[in-house]
C-alpha positions in Angstrom: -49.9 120.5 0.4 -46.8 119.4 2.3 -46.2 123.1 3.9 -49.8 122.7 5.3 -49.3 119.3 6.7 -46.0 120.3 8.4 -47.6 123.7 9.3 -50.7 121.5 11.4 -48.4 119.0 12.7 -46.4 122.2 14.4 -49.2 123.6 15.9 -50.3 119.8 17.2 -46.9 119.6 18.5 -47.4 123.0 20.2 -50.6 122.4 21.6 -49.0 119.3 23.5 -46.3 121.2 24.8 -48.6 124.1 26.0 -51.0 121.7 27.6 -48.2 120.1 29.5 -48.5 120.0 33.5 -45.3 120.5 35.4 -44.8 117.7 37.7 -45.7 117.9 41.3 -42.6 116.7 42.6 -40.5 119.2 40.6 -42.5 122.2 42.1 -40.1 123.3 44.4 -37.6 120.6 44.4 -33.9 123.2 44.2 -31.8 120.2 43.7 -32.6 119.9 40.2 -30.8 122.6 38.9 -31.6 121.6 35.3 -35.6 120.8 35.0 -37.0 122.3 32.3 -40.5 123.8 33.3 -42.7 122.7 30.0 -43.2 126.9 30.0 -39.6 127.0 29.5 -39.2 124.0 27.5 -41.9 125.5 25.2 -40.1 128.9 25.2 -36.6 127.2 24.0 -38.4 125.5 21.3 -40.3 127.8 19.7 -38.5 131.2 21.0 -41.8 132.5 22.0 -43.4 132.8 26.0 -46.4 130.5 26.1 -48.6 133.6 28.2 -48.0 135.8 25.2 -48.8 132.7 22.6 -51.7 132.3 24.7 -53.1 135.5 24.8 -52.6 135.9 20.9 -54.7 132.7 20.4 -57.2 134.2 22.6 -57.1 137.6 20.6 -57.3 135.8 17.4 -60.2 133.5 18.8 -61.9 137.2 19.5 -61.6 138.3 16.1 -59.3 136.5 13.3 -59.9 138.8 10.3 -59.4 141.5 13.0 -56.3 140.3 14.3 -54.8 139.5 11.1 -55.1 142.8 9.8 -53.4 144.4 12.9 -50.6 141.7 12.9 -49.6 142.7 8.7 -50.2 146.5 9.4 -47.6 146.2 12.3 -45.3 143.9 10.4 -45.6 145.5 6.8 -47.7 148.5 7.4 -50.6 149.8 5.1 -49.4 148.7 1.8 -48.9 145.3 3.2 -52.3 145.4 4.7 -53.7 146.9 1.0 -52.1 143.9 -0.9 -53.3 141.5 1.6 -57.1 142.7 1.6 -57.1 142.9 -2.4 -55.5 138.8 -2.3 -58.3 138.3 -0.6 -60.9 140.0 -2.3 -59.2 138.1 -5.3 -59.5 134.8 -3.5 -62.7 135.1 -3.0 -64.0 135.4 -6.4 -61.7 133.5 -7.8 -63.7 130.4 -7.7 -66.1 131.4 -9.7 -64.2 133.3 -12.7 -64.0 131.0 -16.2 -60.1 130.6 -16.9 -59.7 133.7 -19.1 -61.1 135.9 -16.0 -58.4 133.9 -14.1 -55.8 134.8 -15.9 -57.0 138.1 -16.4 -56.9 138.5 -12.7 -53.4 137.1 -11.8 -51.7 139.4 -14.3 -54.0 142.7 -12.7 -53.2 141.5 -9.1 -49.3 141.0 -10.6 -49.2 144.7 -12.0 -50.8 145.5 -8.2 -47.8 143.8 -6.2 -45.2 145.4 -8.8 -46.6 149.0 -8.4 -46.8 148.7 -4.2 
């Protein structure tokens, strides 16, 4: 519960910073050495360009399922993409198993992760 409140109250904070306007009087203004362009600032922050956040938001807007699958299969190839589509194959029946089923279940999906 508390990892998904601090988990929305990142992306809130991120959303603000990416919506940020520069300021018109820092356009072009070279005496400022130091302003931080809120592309930049957002860049320090989170260690990420805000174009290539932006156009991962828009890919995932596209197609989520889609874009999640390509995002594990690059990051943990296809036995990271297997165990995620059998979680959530799992997940989605899981609400309507009686507790024995459930437990049955956890310990089959267990053996799964332990033979992968």
């Amino acid at each position: 519960m508390q990892y998904r409140a601090n988990f929305e109250k990142e992306l809130e904070e991120m959303a603000l910073l990416a919506a940020k306007k520069e300021d018109e009087h820092h356009h072009h203004d070279e005496s400022e050495a130091n302003h931080v362009t809120p592309a930049q600032e957002f860049e320090m922050k989170y260690g990420k360009n805000l174009d290539e956040m932006q156009e991962r938001m828009n890919k995932y807007s596209a197609n989520p399922e889609g874009f999640l699958e390509a995002c594990i299969l690059e990051k943990f190839g296809k036995a990271g993409l297997d165990i995620w589509k059998q979680s959530q194959e799992i997940s989605a029946k899981f609400e309507l198993m009686s507790e024995s089923e459930k437990s049955s279940t956890e310990k089959e999906f267990s053996d799964f992760l332990k033979s992968a």
